[in-house]
C-alpha positions as CSV (number, residue, x, y, z in Angstrom):
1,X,-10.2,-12.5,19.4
2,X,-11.5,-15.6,18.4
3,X,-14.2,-15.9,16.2
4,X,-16.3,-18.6,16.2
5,X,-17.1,-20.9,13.1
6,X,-20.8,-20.4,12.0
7,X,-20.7,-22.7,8.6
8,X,-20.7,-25.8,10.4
9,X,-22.9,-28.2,11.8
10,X,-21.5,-28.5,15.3
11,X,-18.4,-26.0,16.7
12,X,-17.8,-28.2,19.6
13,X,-17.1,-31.8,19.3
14,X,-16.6,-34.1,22.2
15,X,-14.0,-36.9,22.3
16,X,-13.7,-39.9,23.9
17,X,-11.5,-42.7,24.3
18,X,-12.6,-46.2,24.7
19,X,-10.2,-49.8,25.4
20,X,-12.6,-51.6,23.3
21,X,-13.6,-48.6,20.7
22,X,-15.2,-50.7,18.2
23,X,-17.6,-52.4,20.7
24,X,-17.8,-48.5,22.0
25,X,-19.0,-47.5,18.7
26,X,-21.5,-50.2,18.2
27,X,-22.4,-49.9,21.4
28,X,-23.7,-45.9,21.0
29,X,-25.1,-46.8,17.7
30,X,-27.5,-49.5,19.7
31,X,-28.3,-47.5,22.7
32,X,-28.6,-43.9,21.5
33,X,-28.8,-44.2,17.8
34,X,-25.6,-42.5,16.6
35,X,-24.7,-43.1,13.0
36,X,-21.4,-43.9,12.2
37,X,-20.0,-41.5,9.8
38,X,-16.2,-42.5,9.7
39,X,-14.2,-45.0,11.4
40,X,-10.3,-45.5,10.9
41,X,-8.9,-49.1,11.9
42,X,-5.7,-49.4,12.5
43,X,-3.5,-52.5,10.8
44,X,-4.4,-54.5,13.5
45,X,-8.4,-54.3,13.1
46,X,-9.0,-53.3,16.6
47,X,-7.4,-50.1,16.8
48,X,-9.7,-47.1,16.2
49,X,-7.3,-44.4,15.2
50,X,-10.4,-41.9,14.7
51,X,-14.3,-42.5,14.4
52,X,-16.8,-39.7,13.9
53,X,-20.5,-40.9,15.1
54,X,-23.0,-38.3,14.6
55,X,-26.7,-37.7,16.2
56,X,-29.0,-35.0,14.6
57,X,-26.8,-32.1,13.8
58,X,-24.1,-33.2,16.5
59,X,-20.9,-35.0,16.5
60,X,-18.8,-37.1,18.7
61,X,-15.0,-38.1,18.1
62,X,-13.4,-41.2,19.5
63,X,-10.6,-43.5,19.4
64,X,-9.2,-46.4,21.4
65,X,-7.2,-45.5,24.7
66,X,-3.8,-46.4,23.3
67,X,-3.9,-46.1,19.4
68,X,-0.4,-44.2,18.9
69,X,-1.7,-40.5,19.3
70,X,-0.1,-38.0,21.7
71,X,-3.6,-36.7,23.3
72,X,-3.8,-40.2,24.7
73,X,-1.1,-39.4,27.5
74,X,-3.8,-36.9,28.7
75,X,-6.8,-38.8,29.4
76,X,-7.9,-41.3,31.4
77,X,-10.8,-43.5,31.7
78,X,-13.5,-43.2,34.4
79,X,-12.8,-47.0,35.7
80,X,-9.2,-45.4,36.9
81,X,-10.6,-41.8,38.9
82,X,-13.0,-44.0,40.5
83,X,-15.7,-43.6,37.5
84,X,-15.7,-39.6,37.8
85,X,-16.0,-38.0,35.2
86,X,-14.2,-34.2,34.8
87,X,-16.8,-33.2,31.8
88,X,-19.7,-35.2,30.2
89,X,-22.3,-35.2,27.1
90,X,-25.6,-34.0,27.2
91,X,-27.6,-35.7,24.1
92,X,-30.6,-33.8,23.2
93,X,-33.7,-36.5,21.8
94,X,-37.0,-36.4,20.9
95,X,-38.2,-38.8,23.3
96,X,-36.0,-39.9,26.4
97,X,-38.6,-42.4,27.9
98,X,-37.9,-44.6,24.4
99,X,-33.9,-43.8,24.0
100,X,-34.1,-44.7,28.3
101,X,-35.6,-48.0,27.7
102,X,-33.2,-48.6,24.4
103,X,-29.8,-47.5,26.2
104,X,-31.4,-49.9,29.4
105,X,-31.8,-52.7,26.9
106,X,-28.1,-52.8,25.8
107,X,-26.7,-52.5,29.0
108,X,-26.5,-48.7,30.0
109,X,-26.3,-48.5,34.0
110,X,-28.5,-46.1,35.3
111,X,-26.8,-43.0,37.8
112,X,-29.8,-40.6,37.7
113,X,-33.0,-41.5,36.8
114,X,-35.6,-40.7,34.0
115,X,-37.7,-37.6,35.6
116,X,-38.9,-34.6,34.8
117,X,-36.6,-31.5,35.1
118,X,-37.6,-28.3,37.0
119,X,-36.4,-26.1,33.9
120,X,-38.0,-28.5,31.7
121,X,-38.1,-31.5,29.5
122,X,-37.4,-35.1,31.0
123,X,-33.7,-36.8,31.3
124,X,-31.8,-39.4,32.7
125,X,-28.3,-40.2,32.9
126,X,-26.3,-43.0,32.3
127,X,-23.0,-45.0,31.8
128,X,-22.0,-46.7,29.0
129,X,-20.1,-50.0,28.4
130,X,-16.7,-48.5,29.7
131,X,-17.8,-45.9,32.4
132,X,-19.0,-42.7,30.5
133,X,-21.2,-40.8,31.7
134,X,-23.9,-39.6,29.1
135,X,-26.8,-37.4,30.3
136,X,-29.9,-37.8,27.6
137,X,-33.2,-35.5,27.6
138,X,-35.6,-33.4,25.7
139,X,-34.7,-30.0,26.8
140,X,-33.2,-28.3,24.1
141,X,-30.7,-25.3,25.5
142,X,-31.4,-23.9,21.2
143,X,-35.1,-23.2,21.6
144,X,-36.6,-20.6,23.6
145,X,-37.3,-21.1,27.1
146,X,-41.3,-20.6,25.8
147,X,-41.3,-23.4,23.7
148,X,-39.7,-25.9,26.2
149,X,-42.3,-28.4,27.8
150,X,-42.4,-28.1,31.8
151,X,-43.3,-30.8,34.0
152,X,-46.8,-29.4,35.1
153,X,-47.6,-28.8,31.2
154,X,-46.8,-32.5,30.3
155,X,-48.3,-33.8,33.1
156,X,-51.1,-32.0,32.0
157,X,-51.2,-32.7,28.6
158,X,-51.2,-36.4,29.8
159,X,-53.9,-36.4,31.4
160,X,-56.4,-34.2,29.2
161,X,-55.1,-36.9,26.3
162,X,-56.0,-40.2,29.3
163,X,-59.7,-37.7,28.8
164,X,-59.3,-37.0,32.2
């Protein structure tokens, strides 16, 4: 059996693969405030061999679509399947109504609205420059369902601080 590894930040890193990873990468700092924490040019300085952007105690990996790498020949981008996606990101925040207007600001194209979920929080989701699909909201699947805001709560909570 497998066992998990418990002395790192994040056990389960996405990766992605962008044509244009550098614009990718400045592109997720701008609209969803990732950090950069490594980025490997190739020769060429437009090949992203590997970059490692983090957010909180999360990670994403990425790289350009053809920079030399056998897991290339394995993906494709969503602009080629019709922009469907077989697995997506979830990014947990703070406060989706400012990272919505942020990621609208730079360009993000809106598939699913900001609202308020039934199981709680409030999300959207969204593409990014290439096609992506990133799905950003406060629920936090770490903290116990107790401690999650619900829609009637915040709504709530609203209005009692309007002094309604």
């Amino acid at each position: 059996m497998n066992t998990p590894v418990n002395t790192t930040r994040s056990s389960i890193i996405p990766s992605l693969r962008y044509r244009d990873a550098l614009a990718a990468i400045d592109w997720l700092v701008a609209a969803f405030g990732f950090t950069k924490q490594a980025v490997f040019v190739a020769n060429d300085n437009k090949t992203v061999q590997h970059a490692q952007l983090t957010y909180g105690n999360g990670m994403i990996m990425l790289g350009s679509v053809d920079n030399g790498g056998e897991a290339g020949r394995f993906m494709v981008q969503p602009d080629e399947i019709g922009l469907r996606e077989t697995q997506g990101a979830y990014l947990v925040v703070s406060d989706a109504d400012a990272v919505y207007a942020t990621a609208k600001s730079v360009g993000a194209e809106m598939v699913l609205d900001i609202r308020d979920m039934d199981y709680g929080g409030r999300a959207f989701t969204c593409r990014d420059l290439e096609g992506h699909l990133w799905s950003i909201g406060t629920y936090d699947p770490w903290q116990p369902e107790s401690s999650q805001p619900k829609p009637d709560s915040a709504i709530e909570h609203a209005q009692e601080s309007a002094g309604r």
